[in-house]
C-alpha positions as CSV (number, residue, x, y, z in Angstrom):
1,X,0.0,0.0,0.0
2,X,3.0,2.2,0.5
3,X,4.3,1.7,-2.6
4,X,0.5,2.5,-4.7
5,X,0.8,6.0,-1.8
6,X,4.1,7.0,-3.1
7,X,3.3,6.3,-6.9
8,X,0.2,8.0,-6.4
9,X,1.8,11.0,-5.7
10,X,4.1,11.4,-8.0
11,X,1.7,11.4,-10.5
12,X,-0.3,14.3,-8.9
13,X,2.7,16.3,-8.4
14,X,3.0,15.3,-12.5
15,X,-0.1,16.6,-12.7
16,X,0.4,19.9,-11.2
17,X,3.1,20.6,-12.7
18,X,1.8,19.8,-16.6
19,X,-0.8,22.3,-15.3
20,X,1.1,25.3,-13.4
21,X,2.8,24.8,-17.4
22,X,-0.2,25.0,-19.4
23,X,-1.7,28.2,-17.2
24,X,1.9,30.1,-17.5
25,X,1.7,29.9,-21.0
26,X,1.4,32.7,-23.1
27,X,-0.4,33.2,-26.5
28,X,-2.8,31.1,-27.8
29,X,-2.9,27.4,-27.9
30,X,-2.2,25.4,-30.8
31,X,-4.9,23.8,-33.2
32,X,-4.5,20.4,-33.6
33,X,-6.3,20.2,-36.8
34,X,-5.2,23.1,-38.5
35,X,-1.4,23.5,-36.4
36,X,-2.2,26.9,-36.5
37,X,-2.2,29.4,-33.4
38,X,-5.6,30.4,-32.6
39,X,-5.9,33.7,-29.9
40,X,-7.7,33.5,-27.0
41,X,-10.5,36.3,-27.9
42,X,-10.5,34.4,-31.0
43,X,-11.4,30.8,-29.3
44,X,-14.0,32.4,-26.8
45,X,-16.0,33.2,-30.1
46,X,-16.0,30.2,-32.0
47,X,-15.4,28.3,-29.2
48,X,-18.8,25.9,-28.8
49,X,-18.2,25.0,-32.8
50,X,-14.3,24.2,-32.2
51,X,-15.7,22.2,-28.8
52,X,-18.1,20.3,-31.0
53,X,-15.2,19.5,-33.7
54,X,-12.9,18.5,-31.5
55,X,-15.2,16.1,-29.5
56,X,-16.1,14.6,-32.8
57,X,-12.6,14.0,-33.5
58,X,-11.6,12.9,-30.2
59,X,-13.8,9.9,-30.4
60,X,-11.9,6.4,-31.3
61,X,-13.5,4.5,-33.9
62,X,-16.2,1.9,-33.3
63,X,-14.8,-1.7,-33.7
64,X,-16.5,-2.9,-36.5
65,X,-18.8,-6.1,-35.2
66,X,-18.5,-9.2,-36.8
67,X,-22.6,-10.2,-38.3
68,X,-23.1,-14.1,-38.7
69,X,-26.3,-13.8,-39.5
70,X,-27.2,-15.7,-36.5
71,X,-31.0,-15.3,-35.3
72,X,-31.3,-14.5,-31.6
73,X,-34.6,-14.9,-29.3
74,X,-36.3,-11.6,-29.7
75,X,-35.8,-11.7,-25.6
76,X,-32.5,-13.2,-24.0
77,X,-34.3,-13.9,-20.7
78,X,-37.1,-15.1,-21.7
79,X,-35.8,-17.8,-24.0
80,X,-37.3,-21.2,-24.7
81,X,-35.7,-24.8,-26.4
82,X,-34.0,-24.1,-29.3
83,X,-33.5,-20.6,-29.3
84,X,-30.0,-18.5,-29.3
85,X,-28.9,-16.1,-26.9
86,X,-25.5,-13.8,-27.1
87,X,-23.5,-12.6,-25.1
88,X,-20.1,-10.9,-25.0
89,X,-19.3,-12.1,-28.9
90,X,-20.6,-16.1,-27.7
91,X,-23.9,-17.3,-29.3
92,X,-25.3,-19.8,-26.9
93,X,-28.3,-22.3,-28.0
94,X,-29.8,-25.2,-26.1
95,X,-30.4,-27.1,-28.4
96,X,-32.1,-30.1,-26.3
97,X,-33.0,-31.4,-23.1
98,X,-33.4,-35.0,-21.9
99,X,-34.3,-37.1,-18.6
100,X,-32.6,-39.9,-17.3
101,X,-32.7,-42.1,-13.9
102,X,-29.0,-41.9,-13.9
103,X,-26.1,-40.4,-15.4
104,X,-24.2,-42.0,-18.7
105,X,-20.2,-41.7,-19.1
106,X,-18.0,-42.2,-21.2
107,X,-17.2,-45.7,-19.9
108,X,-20.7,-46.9,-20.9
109,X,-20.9,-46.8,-16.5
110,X,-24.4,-45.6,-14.6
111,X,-24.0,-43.1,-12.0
112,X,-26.5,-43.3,-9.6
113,X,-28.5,-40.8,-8.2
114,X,-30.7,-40.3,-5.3
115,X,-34.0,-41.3,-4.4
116,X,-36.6,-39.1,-5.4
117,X,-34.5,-37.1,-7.8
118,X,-33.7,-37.3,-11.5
119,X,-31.0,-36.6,-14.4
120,X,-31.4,-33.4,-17.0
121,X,-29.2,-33.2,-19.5
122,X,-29.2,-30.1,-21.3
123,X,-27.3,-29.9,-24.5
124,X,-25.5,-26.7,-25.6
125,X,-24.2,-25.3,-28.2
126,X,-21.8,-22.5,-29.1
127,X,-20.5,-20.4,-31.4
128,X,-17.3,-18.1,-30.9
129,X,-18.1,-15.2,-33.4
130,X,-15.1,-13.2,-32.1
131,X,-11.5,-12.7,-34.2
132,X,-9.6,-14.4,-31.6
133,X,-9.4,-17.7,-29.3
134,X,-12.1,-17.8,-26.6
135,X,-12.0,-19.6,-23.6
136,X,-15.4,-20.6,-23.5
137,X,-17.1,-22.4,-20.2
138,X,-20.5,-24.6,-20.6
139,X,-19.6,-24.5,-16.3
140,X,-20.8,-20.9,-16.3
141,X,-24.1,-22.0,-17.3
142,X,-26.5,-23.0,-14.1
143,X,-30.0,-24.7,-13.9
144,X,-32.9,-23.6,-10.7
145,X,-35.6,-26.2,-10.8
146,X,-38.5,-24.3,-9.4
147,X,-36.5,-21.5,-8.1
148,X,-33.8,-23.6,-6.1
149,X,-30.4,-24.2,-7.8
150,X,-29.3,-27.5,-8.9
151,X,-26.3,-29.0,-8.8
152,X,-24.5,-31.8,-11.1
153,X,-23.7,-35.7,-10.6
154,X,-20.7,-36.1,-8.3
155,X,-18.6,-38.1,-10.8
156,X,-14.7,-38.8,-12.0
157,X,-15.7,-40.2,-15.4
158,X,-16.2,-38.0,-17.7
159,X,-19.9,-37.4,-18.7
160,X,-20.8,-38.4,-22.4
161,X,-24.7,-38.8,-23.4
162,X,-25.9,-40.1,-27.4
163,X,-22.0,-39.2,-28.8
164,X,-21.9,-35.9,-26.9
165,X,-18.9,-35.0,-24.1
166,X,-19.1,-32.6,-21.7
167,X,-16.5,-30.2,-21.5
168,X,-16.1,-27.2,-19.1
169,X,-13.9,-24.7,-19.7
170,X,-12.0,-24.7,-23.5
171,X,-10.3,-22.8,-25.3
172,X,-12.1,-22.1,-28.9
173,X,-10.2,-21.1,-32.1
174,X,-12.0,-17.9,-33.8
175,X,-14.9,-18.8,-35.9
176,X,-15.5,-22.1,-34.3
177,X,-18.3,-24.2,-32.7
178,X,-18.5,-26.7,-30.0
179,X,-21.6,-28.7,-28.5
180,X,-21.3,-29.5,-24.9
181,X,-23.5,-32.0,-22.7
182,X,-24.3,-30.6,-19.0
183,X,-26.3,-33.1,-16.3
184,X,-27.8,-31.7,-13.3
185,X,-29.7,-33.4,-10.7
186,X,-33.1,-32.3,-9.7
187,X,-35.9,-33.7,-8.1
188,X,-38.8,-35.5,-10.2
189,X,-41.8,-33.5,-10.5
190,X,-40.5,-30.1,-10.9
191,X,-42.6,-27.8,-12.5
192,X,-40.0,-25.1,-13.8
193,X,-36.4,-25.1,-15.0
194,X,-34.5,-22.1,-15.9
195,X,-31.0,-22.1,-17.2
196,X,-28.9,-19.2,-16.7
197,X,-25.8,-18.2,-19.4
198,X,-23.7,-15.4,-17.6
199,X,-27.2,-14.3,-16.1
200,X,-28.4,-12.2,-18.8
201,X,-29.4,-15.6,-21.4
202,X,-31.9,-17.5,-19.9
203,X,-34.2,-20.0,-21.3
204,X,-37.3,-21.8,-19.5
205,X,-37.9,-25.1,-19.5
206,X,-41.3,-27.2,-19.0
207,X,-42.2,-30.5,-18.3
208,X,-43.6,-31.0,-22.2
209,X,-40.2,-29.8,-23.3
210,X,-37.8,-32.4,-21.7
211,X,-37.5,-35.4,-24.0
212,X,-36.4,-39.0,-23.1
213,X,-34.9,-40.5,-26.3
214,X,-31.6,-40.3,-28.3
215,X,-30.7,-36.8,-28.5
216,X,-29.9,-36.0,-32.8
217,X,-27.4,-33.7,-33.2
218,X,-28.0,-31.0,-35.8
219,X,-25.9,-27.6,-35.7
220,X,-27.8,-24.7,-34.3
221,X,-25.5,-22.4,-37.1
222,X,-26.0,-24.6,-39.6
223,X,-25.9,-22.1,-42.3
224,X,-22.8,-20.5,-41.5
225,X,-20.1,-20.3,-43.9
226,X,-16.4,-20.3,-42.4
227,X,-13.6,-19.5,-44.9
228,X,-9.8,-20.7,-44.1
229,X,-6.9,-21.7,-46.2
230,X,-6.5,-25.1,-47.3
231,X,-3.7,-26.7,-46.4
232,X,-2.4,-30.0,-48.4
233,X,-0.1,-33.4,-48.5
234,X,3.8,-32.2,-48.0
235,X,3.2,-28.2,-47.3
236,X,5.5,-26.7,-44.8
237,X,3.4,-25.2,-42.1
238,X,6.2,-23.8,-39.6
239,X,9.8,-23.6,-40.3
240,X,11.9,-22.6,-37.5
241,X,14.5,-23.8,-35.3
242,X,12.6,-27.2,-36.3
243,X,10.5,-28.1,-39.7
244,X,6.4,-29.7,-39.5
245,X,5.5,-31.2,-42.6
246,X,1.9,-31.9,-43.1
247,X,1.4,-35.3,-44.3
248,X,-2.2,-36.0,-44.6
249,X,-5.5,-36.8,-42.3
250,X,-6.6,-40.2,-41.8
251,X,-9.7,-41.8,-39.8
252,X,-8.7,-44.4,-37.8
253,X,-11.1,-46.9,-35.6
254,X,-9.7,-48.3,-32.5
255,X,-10.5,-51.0,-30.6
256,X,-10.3,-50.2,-26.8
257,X,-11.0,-53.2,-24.1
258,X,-12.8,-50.8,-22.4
259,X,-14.5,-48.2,-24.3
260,X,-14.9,-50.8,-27.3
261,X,-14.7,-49.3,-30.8
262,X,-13.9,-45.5,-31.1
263,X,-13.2,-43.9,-33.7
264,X,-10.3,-41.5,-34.0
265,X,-9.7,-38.3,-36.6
266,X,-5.8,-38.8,-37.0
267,X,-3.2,-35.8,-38.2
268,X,0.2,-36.7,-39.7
269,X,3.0,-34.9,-39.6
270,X,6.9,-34.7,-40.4
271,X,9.3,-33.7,-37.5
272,X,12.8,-31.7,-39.1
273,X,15.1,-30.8,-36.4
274,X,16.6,-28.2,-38.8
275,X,18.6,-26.8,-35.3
276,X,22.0,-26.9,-33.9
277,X,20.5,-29.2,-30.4
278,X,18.4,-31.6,-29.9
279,X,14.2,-30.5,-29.7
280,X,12.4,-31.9,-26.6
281,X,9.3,-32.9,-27.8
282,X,8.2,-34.1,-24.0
283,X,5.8,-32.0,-24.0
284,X,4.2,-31.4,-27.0
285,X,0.7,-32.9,-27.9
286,X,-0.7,-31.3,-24.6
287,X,-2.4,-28.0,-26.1
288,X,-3.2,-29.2,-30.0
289,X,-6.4,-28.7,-30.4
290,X,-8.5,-30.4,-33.5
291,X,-12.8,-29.4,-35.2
292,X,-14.3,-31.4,-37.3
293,X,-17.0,-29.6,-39.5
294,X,-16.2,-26.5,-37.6
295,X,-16.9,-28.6,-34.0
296,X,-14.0,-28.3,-31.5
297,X,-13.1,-32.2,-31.2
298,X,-11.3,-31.5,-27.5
299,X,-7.7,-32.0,-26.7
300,X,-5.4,-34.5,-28.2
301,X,-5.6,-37.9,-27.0
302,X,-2.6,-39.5,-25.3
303,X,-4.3,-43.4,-24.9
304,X,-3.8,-44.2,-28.6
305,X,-0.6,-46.1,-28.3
306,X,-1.2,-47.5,-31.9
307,X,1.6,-46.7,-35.0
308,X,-0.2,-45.6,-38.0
309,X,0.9,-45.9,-41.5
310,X,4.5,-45.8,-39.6
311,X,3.8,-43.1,-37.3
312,X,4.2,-42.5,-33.7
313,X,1.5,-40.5,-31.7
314,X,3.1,-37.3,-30.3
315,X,3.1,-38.3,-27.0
316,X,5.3,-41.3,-27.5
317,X,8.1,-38.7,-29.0
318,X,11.0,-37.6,-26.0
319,X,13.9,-35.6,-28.1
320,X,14.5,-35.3,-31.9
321,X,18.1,-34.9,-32.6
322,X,20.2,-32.6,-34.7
323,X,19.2,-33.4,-38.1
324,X,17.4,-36.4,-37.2
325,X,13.6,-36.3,-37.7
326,X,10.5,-38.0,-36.4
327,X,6.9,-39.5,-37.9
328,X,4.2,-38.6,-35.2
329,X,0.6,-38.4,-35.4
330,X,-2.0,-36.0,-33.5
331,X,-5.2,-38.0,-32.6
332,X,-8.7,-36.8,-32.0
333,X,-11.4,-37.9,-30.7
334,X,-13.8,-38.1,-33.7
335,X,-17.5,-37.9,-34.8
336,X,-17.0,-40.5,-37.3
337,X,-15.6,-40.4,-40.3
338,X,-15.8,-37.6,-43.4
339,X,-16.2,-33.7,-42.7
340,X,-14.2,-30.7,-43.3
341,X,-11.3,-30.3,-40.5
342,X,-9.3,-28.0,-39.3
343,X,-6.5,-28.3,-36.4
344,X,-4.4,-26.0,-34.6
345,X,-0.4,-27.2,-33.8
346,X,0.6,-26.0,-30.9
347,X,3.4,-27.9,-28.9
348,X,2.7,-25.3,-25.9
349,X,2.0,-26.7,-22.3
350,X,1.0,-24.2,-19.7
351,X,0.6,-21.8,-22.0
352,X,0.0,-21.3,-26.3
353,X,2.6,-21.6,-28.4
354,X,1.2,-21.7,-31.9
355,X,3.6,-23.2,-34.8
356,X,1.2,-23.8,-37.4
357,X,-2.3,-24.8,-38.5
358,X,-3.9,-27.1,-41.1
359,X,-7.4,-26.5,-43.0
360,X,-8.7,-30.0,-45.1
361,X,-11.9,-30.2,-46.5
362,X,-13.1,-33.4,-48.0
């Protein structure tokens, strides 16, 4: 506190001084428009216009707002199933909401829930319409059944209901989507639900509009068009003190003892070391991120311990050598096969550390 005291006052005594110089002046001040010297009689005449002009000039520029041509509920808090709300550049649509008895994972396990009380799952889906990566949180969203809040099913296992995870706080590339899956617990026979987005989108929910079979996923911005640069077979998309060759996308089904059959969008790539010491690659793989028709597929995976078509996944690679090179693959969990997709190459940990990016469509 000391220290923000002192620094405080220097700046007044700053201050002061810029203005003990300005009022010992003599003459008139300069025009900034003109950088001509106007007089002082001359300024108290015209001096409501010049005000006026210089306000006008004074003001910064408006930052020209991006228009999807996304339709939003006429009223944000009011909302209802399948309408869009926005807020702070995010378009938000629920999309759909379902009942269960208990809550589904990814391992194909039940959660169980208590007596009396019941599973929604609310399905969500975004759209990042700013010119930059958002971190964007399904977790800030929160569900009231008849005025109390509710609260999610205690679980380790990540939550996945008909193909859809749940994720909670990501980070989402510019011009990208991603559908997330959110449970909550509440007691059977409510007569209400309201879910609140950063408590100005909020959408009601009634007993005729919670559903109990498969949830079909259909984009909410459907009619979007996203333009990137295609990238193809052998391009060079960072060259540094190492070299990443991009050397195709393949989909890849893997058999799993205990998820059973998943399929996987795969990502291959050419490792250079181009240096003068050897590259740890350690790290790398943990902030890639990967969208498949414009849907953020989550982080890489690390489990897929297969080689395919001769190629390592990242996570499997320590060093690279001096002039050496390594075959790796970046693996994604996948909505099946086909679909435009677009992946960002980062070998960042804590924080981003962008070295290229690759754009197929097929």
């Amino acid at each position: 506190m000391r220290f923000k005291r002192g620094f405080a006052l220097i700046i007044c005594m700053i201050v002061f001084s810029a203005m003990a110089l300005g009022s010992g002046s003599s003459g008139g001040s300069t025009s900034s428009e003109t950088g001509t010297t106007v007089g002082r009689a001359e300024q108290t005449e015209t001096g409501a216009d010049e005000k006026t002009e210089s306000t006008e000039a004074s003001e910064p520029e408006k930052e020209e707002v991006n228009d999807p041509g996304i339709e939003t509920a006429a009223s944000l808090n009011e909302m209802g199933l399948g309408d869009i709300g926005v807020k702070d550049g995010i378009y938000v649509g629920l999309s759909y909401v379902k009942r269960m008895t208990y809550l589904p994972t990814a391992l194909g396990t039940e959660e169980k829930i208590g007596a009396g009380n019941e599973v929604i799952l609310a399905f969500f889906d975004f759209y990042n319409n700013e010119n930059k990566s958002v971190s964007i949180a399904p977790e800030d969203i929160t569900c009231y059944a008849d005025g109390t809040q509710a609260e999610d099913v205690e679980t380790y296992i990540k939550v996945e209901c008909d193909g859809i995870k749940q994720f909670y706080r990501e980070d989402v590339a510019e011009h990208s989507q991603m559908i997330s899956v959110q449970d909550y617990e509440v007691p059977t026979g409510w007569e209400e639900l309201k879910f609140f987005y950063k408590s100005e989108c909020i959408w009601i929910i009634s007993q005729d509009d919670v559903k109990t079979e498969p949830f079909n996923f259909e984009s909410m911005y459907s009619d979007l068009v996203i333009s990137r640069d295609i990238t193809n077979e052998g391009d060079v998309i960072y060259s540094g003190d190492y070299e990443i060759i991009f050397q195709g996308v393949t989909d890849y089904v893997y058999n799993n003892v205990v998820y059973g059959d998943q399929p996987y969008t795969v990502f291959k790539f050419t490792i250079n070391n181009t240096g003068s010491s050897a590259i740890d690659y350690s790290t790398a793989g943990h902030k890639m991120s990967a969208y498949q028709n414009n849907y953020y597929l989550g982080d890489a995976t690390i489990t897929l311990d297969d080689k395919i078509d001769g190629y390592s996944n990242i996570f499997n690679i320590d060093s690279i050598e001096v002039g050496m090179s390594a075959n790796v693959y970046v693996a994604f969990d996948s909505f099946g096969d086909g679909g435009n997709l677009y992946m960002i190459y980062d070998d960042g940990y804590i924080s981003s550390d962008y070295r290229g990016f690759v754009y197929v469509e097929r």
